[in-house]
C-alpha positions in Angstrom: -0.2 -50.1 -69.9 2.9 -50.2 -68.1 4.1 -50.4 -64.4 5.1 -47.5 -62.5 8.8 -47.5 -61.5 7.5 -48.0 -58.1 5.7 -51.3 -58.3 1.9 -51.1 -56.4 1.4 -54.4 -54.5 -2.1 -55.5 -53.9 -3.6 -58.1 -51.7 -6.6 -59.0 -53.3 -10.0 -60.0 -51.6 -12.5 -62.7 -52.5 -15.1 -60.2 -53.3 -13.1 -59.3 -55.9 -12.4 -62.1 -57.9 -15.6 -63.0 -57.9 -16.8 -59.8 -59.5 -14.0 -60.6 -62.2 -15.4 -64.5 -62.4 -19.5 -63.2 -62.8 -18.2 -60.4 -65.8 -15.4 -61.1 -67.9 -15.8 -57.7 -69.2 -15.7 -55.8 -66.0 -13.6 -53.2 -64.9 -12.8 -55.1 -62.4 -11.8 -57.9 -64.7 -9.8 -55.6 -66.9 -7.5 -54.9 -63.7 -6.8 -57.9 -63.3 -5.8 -58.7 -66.4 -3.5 -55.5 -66.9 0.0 -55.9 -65.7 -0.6 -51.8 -63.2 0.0 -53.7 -60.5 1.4 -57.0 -58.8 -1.9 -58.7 -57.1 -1.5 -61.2 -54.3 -4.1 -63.8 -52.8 -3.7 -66.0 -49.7 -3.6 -69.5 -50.4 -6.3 -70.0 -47.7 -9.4 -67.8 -50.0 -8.7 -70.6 -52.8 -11.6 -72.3 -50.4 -13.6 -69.8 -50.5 -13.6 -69.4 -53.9 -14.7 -72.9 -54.0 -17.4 -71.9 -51.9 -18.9 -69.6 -54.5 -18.6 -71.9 -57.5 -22.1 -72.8 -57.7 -23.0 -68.9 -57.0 -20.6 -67.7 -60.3 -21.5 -70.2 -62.4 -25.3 -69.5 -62.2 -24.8 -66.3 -62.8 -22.5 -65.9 -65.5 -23.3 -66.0 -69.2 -25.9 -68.7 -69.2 -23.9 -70.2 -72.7 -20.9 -70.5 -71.1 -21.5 -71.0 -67.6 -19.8 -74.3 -66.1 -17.0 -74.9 -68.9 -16.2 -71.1 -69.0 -15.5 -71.1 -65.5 -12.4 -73.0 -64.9 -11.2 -71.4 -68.1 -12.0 -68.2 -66.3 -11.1 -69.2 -63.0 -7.4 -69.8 -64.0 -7.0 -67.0 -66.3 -8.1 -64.6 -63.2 -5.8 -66.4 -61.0 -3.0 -66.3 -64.0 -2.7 -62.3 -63.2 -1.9 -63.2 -59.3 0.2 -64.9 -57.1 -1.2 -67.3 -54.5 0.4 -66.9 -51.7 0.7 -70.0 -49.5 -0.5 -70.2 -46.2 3.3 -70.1 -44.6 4.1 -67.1 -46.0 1.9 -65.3 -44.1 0.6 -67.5 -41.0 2.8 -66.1 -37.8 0.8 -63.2 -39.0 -2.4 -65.0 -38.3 -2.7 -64.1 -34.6 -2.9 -60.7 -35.4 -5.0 -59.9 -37.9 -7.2 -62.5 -35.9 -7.0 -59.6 -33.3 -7.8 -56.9 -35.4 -10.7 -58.6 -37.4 -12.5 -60.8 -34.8 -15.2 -58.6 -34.5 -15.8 -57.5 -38.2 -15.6 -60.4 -40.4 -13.1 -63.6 -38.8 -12.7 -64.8 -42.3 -10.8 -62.2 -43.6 -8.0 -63.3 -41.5 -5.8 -64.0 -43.8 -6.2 -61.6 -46.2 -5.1 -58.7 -43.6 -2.5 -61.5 -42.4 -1.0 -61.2 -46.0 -1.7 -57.4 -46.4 0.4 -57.3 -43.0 3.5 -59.2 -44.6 3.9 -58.0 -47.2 2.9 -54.4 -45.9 0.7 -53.7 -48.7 -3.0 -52.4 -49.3 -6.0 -54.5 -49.7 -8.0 -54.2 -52.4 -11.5 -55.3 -51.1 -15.1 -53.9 -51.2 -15.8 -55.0 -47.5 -16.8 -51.5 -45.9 -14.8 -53.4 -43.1 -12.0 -53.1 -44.1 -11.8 -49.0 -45.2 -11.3 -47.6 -41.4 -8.5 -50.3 -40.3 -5.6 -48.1 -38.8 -2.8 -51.0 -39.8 -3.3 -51.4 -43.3 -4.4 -49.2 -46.6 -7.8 -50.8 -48.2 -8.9 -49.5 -51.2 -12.5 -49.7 -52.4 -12.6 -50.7 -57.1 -13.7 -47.2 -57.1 -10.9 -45.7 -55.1 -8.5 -48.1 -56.8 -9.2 -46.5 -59.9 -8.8 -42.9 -58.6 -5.5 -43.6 -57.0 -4.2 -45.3 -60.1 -5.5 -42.3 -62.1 -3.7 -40.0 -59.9 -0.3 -41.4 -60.6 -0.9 -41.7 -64.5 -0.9 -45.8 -64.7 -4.8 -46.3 -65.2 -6.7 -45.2 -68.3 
């Protein structure tokens, strides 16, 4: 499918690549992969990532678990551009201040939605009432893509 002249920037949160790493299938998955919109990821969630190996790889398909994963893994991250952590760091202080109190490390995901002055694409519920940046929910994602005629 092809990009609307007006190019939709996404910074993309952890909770999302890992629904695209446990389901290659996915909707989710199928974003990714499509070229609707430019996705972005702070070079800081690569960690985090990390984190969850162990999590992922249990629970995707149990024949192609471990080996599948890096395959998987880069083929995800093949559809968006890391951003590295200087990009985006004098914007650190602030998104601190916004999401102290909600979840600390999503810093720098709202640091990189800040820079770039683009939405999030996250499931965190935290993330849906923030006054200085758009956050869109898979489902609501989907609806606003429909809306403009770029998503199936």
């Amino acid at each position: 499918m092809e990009r609307d002249a007006e190019e939709i920037r996404l910074v993309v949160d952890t909770n999302i690549l890992i629904s695209a790493l446990l389901k290659d299938d996915s909707i989710t998955a199928r974003l990714l992969r499509s070229n609707a919109c430019s996705y972005y990821y702070p070079w800081d969630g690569l960690t985090e990532i990390n984190y969850y190996r162990d999590y992922i790889i249990s629970k995707r398909n149990k024949h192609i678990q471990a080996s599948s994963f890096e395959h998987a893994l880069q083929f995800v991250l093949g559809s968006i551009s890391v951003v590295p952590s200087e990009m985006y760091s004098y914007r650190m202080k602030e998104a601190f201040s916004i999401i102290k109190d909600r979840d600390p490390k999503d810093t720098p995901f709202l640091a990189l939605a800040l820079q770039l002055g683009s939405p999030l694409w996250s499931n965190d519920k935290h993330f849906q009432d923030l006054p200085e940046v758009i956050a869109y929910s898979t489902g609501a994602l989907i609806e606003h893509m429909r809306s403009r005629g770029i998503w199936w």
